[in-house]
N, C-alpha and C positions, 0 to 999 in steps of 0.2 A: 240750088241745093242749099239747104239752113245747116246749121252748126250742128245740128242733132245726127242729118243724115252723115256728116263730114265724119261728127265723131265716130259712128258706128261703124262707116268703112274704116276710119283707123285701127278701131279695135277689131273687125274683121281681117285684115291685113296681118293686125300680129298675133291675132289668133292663130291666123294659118301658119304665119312660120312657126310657133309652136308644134306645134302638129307636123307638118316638115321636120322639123328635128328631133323631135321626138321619134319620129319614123325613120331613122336613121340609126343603122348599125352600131356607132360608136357616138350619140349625141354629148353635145357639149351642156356640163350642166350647169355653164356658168352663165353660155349664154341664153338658157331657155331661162334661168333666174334674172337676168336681165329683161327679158320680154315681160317675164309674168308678174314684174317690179311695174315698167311700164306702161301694162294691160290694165293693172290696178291702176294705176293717175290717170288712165282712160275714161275707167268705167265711173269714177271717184267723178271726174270732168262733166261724163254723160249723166252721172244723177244729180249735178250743180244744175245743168242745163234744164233739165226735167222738171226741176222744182218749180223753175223761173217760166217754165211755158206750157199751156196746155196743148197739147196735140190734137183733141179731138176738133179746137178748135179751127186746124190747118182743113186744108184742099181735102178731096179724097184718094190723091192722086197721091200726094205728101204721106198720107195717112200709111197708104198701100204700099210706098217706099220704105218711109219706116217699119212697117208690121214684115215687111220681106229684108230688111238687112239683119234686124232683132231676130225674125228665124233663123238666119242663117249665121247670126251671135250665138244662140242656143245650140245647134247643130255643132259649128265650132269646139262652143266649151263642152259637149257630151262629149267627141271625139279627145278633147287633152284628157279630160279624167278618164276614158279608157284604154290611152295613151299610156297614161303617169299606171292606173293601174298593172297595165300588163308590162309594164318598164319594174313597177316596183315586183311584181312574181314573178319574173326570169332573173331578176337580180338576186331574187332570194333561193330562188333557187342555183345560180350559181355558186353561190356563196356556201350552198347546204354543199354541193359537189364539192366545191375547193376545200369543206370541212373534211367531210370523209377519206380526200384524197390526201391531206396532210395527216388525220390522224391515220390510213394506211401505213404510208412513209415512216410514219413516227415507230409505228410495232415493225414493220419490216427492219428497221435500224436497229431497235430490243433483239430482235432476233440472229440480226446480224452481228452484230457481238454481244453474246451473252455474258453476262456475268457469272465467272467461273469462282469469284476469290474465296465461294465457303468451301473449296476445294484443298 
């Protein structure tokens, strides 16, 4: 196995946990900024690597290892970005909830003691 496929499982590996905790009820956004800190010095690693070697000129066998872990790199990152997408519109909409339901509170207290003193 050469440094290219090594790299791609790694970045495959933390792809997934990406994805893992993103798909998690309450994820942690410190450590998915951790991963996708580290996934970058990956990928950053994998186009050092790239520069310095031609692949076509590997095995076909090599060739067919890498065209199948880079699919399954693409696969990956489509799933964090509709991941992060539908993480960032339930969050927004919570947050539209958490608006309406303070500003409720907010008029039900107006109501609940009105201001009587041009009485």
């Amino acid at each position: 196995m050469n440094s290219i496929e090594q790299q791609l499982i790694q970045l495959n590996d933390i792809s997934l946990e990406i994805v893992n905790e993103l798909g998690k009820e309450e994820s942690s956004v410190e450590y998915i900024n951790r991963q996708m800190d580290l996934r970058e010095r990956y990928i950053n690693e994998l186009e050092k690597l790239s520069e310095k070697r031609v692949i076509a000129q590997d095995s076909e066998s090599n060739q067919d290892s890498i065209k199948a872990l880079f699919d399954t790199f693409a696969n990956l990152s489509e799933n964090i970005r509709e991941s992060l997408h539908e993480t960032l519109y339930n969050n927004q909409e919570k947050l539209k909830d958490a608006t309406r339901h303070r500003e409720a509170e907010d008029r039900y207290q107006i109501l609940k003691t009105p201001d009587i003193s041009y009485f």
